[in-house]
C-alpha positions in Angstrom: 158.8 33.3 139.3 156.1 34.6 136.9 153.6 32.2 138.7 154.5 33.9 142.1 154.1 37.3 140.7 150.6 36.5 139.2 149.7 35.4 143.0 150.7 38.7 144.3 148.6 40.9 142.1 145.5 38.3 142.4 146.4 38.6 145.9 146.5 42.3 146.0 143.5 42.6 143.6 141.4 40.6 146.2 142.4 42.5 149.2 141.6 45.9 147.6 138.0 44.3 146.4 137.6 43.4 150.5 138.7 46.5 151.7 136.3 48.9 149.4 133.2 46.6 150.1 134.0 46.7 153.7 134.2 50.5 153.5 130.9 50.9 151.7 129.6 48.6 154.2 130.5 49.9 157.3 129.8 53.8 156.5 127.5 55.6 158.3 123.8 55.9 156.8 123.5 59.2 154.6 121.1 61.7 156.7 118.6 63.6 154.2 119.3 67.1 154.5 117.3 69.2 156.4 116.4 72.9 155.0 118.2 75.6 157.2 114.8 77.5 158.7 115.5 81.2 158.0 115.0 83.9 160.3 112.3 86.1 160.9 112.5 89.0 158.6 111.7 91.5 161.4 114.2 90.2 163.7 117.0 90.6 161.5 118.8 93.8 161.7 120.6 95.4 158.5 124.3 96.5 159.3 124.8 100.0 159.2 128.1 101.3 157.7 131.2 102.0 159.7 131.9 105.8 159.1 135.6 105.3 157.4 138.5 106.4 159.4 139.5 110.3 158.9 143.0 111.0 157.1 144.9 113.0 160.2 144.6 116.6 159.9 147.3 118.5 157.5 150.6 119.8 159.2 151.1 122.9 160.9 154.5 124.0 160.0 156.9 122.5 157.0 157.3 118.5 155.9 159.2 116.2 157.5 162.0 114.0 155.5 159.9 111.2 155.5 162.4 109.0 153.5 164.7 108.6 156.5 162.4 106.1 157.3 163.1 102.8 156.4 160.6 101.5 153.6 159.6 105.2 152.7 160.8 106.0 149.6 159.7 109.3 147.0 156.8 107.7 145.9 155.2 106.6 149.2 156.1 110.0 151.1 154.3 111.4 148.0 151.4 109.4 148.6 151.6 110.2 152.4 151.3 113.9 151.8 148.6 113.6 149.5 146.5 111.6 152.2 147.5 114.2 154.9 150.6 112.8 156.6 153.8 115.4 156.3 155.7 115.1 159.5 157.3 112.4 161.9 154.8 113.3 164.3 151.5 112.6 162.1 152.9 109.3 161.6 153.9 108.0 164.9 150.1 109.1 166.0 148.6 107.1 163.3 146.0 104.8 165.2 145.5 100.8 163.7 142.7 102.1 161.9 144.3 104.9 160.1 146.9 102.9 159.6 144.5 100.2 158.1 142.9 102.8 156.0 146.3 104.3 154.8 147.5 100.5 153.9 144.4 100.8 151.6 144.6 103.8 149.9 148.3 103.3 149.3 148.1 99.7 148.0 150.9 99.0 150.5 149.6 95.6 151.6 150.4 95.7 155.7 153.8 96.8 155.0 152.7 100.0 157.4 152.9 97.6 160.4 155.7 95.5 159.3 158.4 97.8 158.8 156.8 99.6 161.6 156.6 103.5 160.0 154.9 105.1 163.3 158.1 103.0 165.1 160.7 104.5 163.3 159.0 107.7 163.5 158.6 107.8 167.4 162.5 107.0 167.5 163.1 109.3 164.8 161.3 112.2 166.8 163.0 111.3 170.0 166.8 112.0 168.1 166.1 115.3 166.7 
């Protein structure tokens, strides 16, 4: 029994030598590596700054309860109406880049768009 086992592995040990040697053998040639050319410095434009998005314009009359909206709670509507946004229909106007701008000022991390505030405050707006 022990003999047989020591056949395995010498067996095994054999066809693993084969196999890497055949591997090393049979890869493709190594290509040297060719330096990137560059472009011309004159043809290269610099990239002006986008202009970030403006925070909508304050509201007319009183707030809205923002907190009837699912996801807003005090905090956020506080954050909301420090960046300009007061009333259901501020929100449901926000456009995806406002809305991308707002997800970064209030550290909100795409939640915005996936509890859909503008959403819930286009249905909100059509019940009252």
């Amino acid at each position: 029994m022990i003999w047989l086992i020591g056949q395995m592995w010498a067996a095994l040990l054999i066809a693993f030598a084969l196999g890497v040697f055949t591997g090393w053998w049979a890869r493709p040639p190594r290509e040297p590596r060719r330096p990137v050319p560059l472009p011309d410095p004159g043809t290269v434009r610099s990239a002006a700054p986008r202009p970030a998005p403006q925070a909508p314009p304050p509201p007319d009359g009183p707030f809205d309860d923002l907190t009837r909206i699912q996801g807003i709670g005090p905090h956020y509507e506080r954050l909301l109406r420090e960046n300009g946004i007061g009333t259901y229909i501020q929100l449901a106007e926000l456009t995806d880049a406002q809305i991308a701008w707002l997800d970064e000022k209030l550290g909100a991390g795409e939640r915005i768009r996936r509890e859909d505030w503008p959403g819930q405050a286009k249905a909100l707006l059509r019940r009252l």
